[in-house]
LONU-259421 format. One record per residue (C-alpha): residue number from 1; y, x, z. Coordinates in steps of 0.2 Angstrom, whole numbers, plus 5000, padded with zeros to 4 digits. Each point is the difference from the previous one (the first is absolute). Example, Ala and Ser with C-alpha at 12.3 -4.5 7.8 and 13.67 -1.06 7.14 Angstrom:
// LONU-259421
(node 1 (4978 5062 5039))
(node 2 (5017 5006 4997))
//
This chain:
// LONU-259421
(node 1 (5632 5386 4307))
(node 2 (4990 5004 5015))
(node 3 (4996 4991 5017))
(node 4 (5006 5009 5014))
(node 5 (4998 4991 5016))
(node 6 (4989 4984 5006))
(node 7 (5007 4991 5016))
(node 8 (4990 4985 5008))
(node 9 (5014 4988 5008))
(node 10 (4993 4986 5013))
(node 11 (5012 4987 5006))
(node 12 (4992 4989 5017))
(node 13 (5003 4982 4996))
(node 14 (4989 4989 5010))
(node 15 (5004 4991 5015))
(node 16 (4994 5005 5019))
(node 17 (4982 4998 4999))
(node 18 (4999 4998 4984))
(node 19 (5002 5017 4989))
(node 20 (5005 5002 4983))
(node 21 (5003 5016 4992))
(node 22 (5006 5001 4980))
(node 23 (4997 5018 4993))
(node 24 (5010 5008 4987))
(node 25 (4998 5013 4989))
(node 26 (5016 5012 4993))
(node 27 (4997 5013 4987))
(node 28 (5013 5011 4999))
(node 29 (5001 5010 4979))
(node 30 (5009 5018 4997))
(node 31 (5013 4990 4990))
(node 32 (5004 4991 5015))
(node 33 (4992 4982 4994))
(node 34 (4995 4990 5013))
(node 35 (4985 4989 5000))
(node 36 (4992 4989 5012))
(node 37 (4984 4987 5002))
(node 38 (4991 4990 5014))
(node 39 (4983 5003 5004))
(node 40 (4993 4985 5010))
(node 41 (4984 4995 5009))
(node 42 (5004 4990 5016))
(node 43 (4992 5007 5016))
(node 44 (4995 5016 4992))
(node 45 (5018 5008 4999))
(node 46 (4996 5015 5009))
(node 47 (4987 5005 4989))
(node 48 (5009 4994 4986))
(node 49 (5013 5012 5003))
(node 50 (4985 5015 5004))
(node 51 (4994 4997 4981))
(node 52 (5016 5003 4992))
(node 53 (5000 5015 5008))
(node 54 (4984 5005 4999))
(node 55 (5009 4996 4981))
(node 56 (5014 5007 4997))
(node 57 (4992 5018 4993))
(node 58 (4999 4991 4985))
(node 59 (5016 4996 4999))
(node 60 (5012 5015 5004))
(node 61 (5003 5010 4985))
(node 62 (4996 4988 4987))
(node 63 (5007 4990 4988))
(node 64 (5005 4983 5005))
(node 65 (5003 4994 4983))
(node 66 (4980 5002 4997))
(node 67 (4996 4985 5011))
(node 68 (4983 4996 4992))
(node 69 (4993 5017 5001))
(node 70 (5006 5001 5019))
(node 71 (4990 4983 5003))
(node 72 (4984 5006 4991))
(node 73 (5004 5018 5013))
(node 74 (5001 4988 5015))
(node 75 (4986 4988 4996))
(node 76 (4989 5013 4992))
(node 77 (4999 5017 5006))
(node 78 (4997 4994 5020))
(node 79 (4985 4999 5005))
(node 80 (5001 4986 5011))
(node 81 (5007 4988 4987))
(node 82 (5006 4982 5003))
(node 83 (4999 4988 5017))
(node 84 (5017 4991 5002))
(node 85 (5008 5014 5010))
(node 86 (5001 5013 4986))
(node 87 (5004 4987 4986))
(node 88 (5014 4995 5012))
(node 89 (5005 5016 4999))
(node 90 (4999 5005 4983))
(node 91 (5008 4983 4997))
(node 92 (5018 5005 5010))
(node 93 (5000 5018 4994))
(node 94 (4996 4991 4982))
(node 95 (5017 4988 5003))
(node 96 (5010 5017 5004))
(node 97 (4995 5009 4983))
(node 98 (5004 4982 4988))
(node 99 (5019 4998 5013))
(node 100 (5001 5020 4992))
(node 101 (4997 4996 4984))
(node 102 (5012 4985 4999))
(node 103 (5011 5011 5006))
(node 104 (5000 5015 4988))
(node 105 (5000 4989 4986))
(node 106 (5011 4988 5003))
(node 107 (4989 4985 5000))
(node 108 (4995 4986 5013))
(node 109 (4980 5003 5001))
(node 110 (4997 4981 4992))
(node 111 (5008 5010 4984))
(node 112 (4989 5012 5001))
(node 113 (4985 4987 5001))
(node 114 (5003 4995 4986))
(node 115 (5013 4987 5001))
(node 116 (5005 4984 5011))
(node 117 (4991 4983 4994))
(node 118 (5009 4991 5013))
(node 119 (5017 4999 5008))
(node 120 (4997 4989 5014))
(node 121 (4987 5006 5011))
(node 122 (4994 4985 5012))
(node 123 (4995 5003 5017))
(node 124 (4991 4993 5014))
(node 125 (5000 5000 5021))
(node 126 (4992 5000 5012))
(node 127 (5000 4985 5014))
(node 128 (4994 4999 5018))
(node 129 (4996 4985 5011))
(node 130 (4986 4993 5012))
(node 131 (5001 4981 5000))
(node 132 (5003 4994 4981))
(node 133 (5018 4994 5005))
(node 134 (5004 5018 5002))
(node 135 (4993 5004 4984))
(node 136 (5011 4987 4993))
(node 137 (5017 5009 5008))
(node 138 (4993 5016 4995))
(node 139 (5000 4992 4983))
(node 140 (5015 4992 5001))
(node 141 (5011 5015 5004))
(node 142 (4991 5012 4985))
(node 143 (5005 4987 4988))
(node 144 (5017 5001 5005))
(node 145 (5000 5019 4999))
(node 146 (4997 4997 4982))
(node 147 (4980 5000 4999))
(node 148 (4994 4990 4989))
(node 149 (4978 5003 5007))
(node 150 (4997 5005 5016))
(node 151 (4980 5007 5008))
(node 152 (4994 4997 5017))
(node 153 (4983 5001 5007))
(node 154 (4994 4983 5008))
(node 155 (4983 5004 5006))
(node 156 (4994 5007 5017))
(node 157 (4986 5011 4998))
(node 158 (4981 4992 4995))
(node 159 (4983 5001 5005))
(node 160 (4985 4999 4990))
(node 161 (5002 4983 4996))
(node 162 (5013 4986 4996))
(node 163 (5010 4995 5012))
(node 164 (5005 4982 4998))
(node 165 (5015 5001 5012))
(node 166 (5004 5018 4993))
(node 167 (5002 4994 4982))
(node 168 (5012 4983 5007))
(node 169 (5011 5011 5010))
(node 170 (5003 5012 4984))
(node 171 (5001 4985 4990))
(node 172 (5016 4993 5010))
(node 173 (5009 5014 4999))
(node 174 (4999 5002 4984))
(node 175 (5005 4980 4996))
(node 176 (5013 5003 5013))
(node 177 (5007 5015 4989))
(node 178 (4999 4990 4983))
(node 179 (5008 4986 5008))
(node 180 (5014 5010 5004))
(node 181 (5004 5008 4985))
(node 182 (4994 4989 4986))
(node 183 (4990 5002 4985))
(node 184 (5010 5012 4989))
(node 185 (4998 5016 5015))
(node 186 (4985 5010 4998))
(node 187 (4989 5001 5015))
(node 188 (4987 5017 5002))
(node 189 (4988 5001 5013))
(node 190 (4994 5014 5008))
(node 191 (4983 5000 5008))
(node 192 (5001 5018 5005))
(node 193 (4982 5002 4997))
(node 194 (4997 4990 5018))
(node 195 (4986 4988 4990))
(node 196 (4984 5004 4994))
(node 197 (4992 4990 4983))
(node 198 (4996 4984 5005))
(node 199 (5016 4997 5012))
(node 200 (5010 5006 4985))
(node 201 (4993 4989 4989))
(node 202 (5002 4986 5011))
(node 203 (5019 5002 5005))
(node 204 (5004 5002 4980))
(node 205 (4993 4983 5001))
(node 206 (5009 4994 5014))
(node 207 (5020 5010 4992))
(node 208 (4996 4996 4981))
(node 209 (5011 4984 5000))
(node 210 (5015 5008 5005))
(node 211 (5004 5009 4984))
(node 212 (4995 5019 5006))
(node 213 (5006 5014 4989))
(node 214 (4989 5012 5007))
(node 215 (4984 5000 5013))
(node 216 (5003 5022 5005))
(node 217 (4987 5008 5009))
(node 218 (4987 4983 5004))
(node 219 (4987 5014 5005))
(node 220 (5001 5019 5002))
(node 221 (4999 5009 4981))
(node 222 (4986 5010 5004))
(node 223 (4989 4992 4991))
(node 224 (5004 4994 4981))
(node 225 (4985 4991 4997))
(node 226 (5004 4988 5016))
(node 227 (5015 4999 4994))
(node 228 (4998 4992 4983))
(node 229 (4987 4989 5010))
(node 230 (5014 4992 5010))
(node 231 (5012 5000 4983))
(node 232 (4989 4991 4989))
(node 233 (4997 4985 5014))
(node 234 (5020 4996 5003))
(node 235 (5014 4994 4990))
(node 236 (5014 5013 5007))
(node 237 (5004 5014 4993))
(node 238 (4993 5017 5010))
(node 239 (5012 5017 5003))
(node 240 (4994 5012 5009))
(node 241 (5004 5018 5000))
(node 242 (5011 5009 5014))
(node 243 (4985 5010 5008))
(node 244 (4994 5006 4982))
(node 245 (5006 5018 4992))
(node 246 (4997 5006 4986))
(node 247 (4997 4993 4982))
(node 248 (4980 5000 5001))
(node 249 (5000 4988 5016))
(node 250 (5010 4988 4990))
(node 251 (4988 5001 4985))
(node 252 (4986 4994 5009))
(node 253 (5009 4986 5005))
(node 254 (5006 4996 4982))
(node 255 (4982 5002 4993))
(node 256 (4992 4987 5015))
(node 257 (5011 4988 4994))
(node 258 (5005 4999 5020))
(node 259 (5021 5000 4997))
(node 260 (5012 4989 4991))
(node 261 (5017 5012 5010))
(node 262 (4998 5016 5005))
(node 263 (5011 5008 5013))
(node 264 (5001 5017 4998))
(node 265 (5013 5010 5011))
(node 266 (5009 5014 4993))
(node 267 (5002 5009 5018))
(node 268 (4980 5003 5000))
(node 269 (4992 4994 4984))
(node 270 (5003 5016 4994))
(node 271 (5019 5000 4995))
(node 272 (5009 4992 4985))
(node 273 (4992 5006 4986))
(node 274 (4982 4997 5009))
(node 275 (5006 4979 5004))
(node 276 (5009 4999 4980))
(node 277 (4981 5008 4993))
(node 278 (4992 4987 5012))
(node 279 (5010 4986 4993))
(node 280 (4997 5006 4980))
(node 281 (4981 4997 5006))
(node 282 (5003 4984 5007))
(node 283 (5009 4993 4987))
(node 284 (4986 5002 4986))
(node 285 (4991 4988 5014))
(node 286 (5015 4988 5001))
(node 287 (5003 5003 5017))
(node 288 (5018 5004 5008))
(node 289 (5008 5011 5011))
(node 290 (5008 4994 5017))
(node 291 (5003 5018 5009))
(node 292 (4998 5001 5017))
(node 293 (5013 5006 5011))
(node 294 (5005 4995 5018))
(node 295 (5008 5020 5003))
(node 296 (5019 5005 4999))
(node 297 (5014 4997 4986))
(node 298 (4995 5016 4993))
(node 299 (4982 4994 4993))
(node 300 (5010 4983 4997))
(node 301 (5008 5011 4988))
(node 302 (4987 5007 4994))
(node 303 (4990 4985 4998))
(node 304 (5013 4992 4988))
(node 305 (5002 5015 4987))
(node 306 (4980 4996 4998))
(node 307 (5004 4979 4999))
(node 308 (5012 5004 4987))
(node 309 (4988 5007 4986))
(node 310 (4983 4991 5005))
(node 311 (4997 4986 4988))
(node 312 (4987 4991 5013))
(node 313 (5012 5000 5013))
(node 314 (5001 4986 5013))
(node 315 (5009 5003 5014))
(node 316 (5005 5011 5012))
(node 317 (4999 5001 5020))
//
């Protein structure tokens, strides 16, 4: 079997002022197999779709059965190798090659993982508000959609320094939230890497009563070291991992001791086989896998044939 064709699919999805584009990527065999991934990297869509073209002569003409020799082709034999926008890319062309191989075999791809260990998968959404009674209804309605956890992001932005008032405001929402739902929903928080160490480790001190299942992103994941420094002074468990690619950025995190939940995302970490080697790694440090995933049905799909066969899975978004 060879592939023959690669076609790059975008659907416009956002609202007036407020684009969103979802990329897509068909590869088309000689045996007239069908595959087809997402590639995803929000606001960098157009250039997504430029790397898997500048791609795809890795592609045509070979076999897509050999999936791991491709990957080490696209992640190897470029010069200008990794950066989110080519790992998105080799992530949605990566998706095609494993929907081909389902396909030709006759298997789901959680089959050719290895396996389901589960078969529930439990999810999580996403709620939005202002004032913490709008949290609350936010809550309210995901629970009766069937959610059983729901993540928001209470805080505002920081300075340098704790702000008193800040903290109260975040805190409120988040008592308004648990209020609404009880104590057997889990509650995530989001900090979307909007506080810097100290705020971060003053707001965990401010939300720790409230029974948090996950503290994502309390400052941007450049830097391990800081990291571990804010994990090590607060009792909530720390996830962090949308803007990471690649297995050797989520080492780094592992060896700091900076993570308890890592959030890898199969549209840009560097495809399903990249996010399933990441979390093997992860479980020798006994931490879990929560993947990341706010793009289409298509990577919710995707997403949940890696849930399936990962021990140290948590939840997915």
């Amino acid at each position: 079997m060879q592939i023959t064709q690669l076609d790059i699919l975008t659907a416009d999805v956002g609202e007036p002022g407020a684009p969103r584009v979802y990329v897509f990527v068909r590869l088309l065999t000689d045996e007239g197999i069908v595959g087809y991934g997402e590639p995803s990297c929000v606001g960098m869509e157009q250039a997504v779709v430029g790397a898997v073209r500048d791609l795809q002569h890795l592609v045509i003409g070979a076999d897509p059965l050999a999936i791991e020799r491709l990957l080490g082709d696209m992640t190897r034999t470029i010069i200008w190798r990794g950066g989110p926008v080519v790992s998105a890319a080799i992530s949605g062309i990566e998706h095609a090659l494993w929907d081909i191989k389902g396909k030709a075999l006759g298997v789901p791809v959680w089959q050719l993982l290895g396996g389901r260990v589960r078969d529930r998968i439990e999810c999580y959404a996403w709620i939005h508000g202002g004032e913490p009674d709008s949290y609350a209804d936010g809550a309210r309605k995901r629970l009766a959609e069937g959610f059983r956890t729901v993540k928001f992001t209470p805080f505002e932005g920081t300075g340098l320094g704790h702000d008193v008032a800040h903290g109260q405001r975040a805190e409120a929402r988040i008592r308004a939230v648990r209020e609404a739902v009880g104590d057997d929903i889990g509650i995530a928080i989001d900090a979307h890497g909007l506080l810097n160490p100290v705020n971060a480790v003053e707001m965990a001190r401010c939300i720790a009563p409230y029974g948090i299942l996950f503290y994502e992103e309390p400052i941007l994941p450049e830097s391990p070291r800081a990291l571990a420094d804010v994990r090590r002074r607060i009792d909530i468990p720390v996830a962090t991992g949308e803007r990471l690619f690649g297995r050797h950025a989520f080492r780094d995190l592992l060896v700091h001791e900076a993570v308890d939940v890592i959030q890898a995302d199969v549209g840009n970490a560097g495809g399903i086989l990249e996010v399933y080697k990441i979390a093997v790694m992860a479980e020798a440090f006994y931490v879990s896998l929560a993947p990341h995933n706010p793009w289409s049905p298509l990577s919710t799909a995707i997403s949940l044939h890696l849930d399936a066969v990962v021990p140290n899975f948590l939840i997915q978004e």
